[in-house]
C-alpha positions, 0 to 999 in steps of 0.5 A: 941236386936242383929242386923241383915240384916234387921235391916241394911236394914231398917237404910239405907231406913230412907234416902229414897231419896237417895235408893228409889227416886233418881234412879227412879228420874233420870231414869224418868228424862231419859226416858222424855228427850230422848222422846223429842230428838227423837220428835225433830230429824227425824226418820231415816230408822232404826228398832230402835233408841237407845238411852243412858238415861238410863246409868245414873241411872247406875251410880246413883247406884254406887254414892249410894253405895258409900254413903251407907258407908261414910254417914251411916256406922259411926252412924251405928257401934255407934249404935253396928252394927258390920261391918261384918253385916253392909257389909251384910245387905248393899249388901241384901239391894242391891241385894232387890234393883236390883230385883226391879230395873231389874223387872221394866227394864223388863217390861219396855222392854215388853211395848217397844216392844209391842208400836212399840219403845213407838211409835217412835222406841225408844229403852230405856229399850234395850241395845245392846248385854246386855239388848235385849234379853227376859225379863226374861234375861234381868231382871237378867243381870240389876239385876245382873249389879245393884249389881255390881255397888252398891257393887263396890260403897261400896268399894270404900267408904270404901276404902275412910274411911280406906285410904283417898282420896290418897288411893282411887286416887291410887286405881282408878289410880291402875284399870287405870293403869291395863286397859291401859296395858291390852289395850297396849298388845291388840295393840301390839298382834292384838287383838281387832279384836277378842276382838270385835268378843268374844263380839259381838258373846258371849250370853246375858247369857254369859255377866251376869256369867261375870257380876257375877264373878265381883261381887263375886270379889267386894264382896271379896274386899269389906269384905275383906277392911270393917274388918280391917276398923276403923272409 
């Protein structure tokens, strides 16, 4: 029987720890521990206390997308999977993932608001100028930013089977490197005024197509390395 996406799929969740449990884990964890830092902090005056707890699980996403390649994708091609399917049943694997992950965040905000903050203005579900808008676009820019995360974890990953750990330093000092020159033009051209203004200025739908021209860039990458992979 020919693999397909599925079949992928269904390899990668026999460690259900790391695709089902872990994220929800940790953002369980999150949401726990800012409860406690705000009982222990006083209230303040403002609408809402934000908080950061949910970060975290962000980055338990790319952490899994990089297993997702250097764990699992040996056994798999042994097993006659092609990299071609791997990579796609991977990324479906991903994009099923996010669908969850981003209805949950949105019905998390719903509760939020209707408790009054979960009744002491907390604002875990909310992200300022990224998740404060209506669910239903919320759900697509968490939805959106979970694949992104997850894919470029993959790349990375595979980056570290085809060159090592000295490819993947250079790659990350290559991005490093890109950031900082970016940052020394906006100094020196006076920029980060108007930086500041086109990001607090442009819309929830806006940060998402940005979001998804990364994506499409990830995914690029990503196919683009896993062809010439050998494992």
């Amino acid at each position: 029987m020919r693999p397909t996406p599925i079949t992928v799929a269904r390899y990668l969740l026999l460690d259900r720890v790391t695709y089902l449990v872990m994220p929800w884990a940790w953002a369980a964890f999150g949401f726990l521990l800012d409860v406690v830092i705000l009982q222990l902090t006083p209230a303040g005056h403002t609408d809402h206390r934000w908080v950061g707890g949910l970060a975290p699980v962000f980055i338990i996403v790319f952490v899994v997308g990089v297993q997702s390649v250097t764990r699992a994708l040996p056994f798999a091609l042994t097993l006659g999977v092609s990299r071609r399917m791997y990579f796609v049943g991977a990324t479906s694997l991903a994009l099923a993932l996010a669908v969850c992950f981003g209805l949950v965040l949105a019905v998390g905000q719903i509760l939020e608001r209707a408790t009054g903050g979960w009744g002491m203005k907390m604002a875990y579900f909310r992200v300022p100028y990224l998740l404060d808008g209506p669910w239903y676009l919320s759900w697509l820019t968490a939805a959106t930013t979970f694949v992104l995360l997850f894919v470029y974890g993959m790349w990375y990953g595979l980056l570290f089977r085809r060159a090592g750990v000295p490819g993947t330093a250079i790659f990350g000092a290559t991005q490093l490197a890109v950031l900082a020159l970016a940052a020394i033009i906006a100094t020196w051209a006076h920029g980060w005024t108007d930086i500041g203004r086109f990001f607090t200025t442009v819309t929830a739908t806006g940060v998402t197509g940005l979001i998804a021209a990364a994506v499409a860039v990830m995914l690029a990458g990503g196919f683009a390395t896993i062809r010439r992979l050998t494992v």
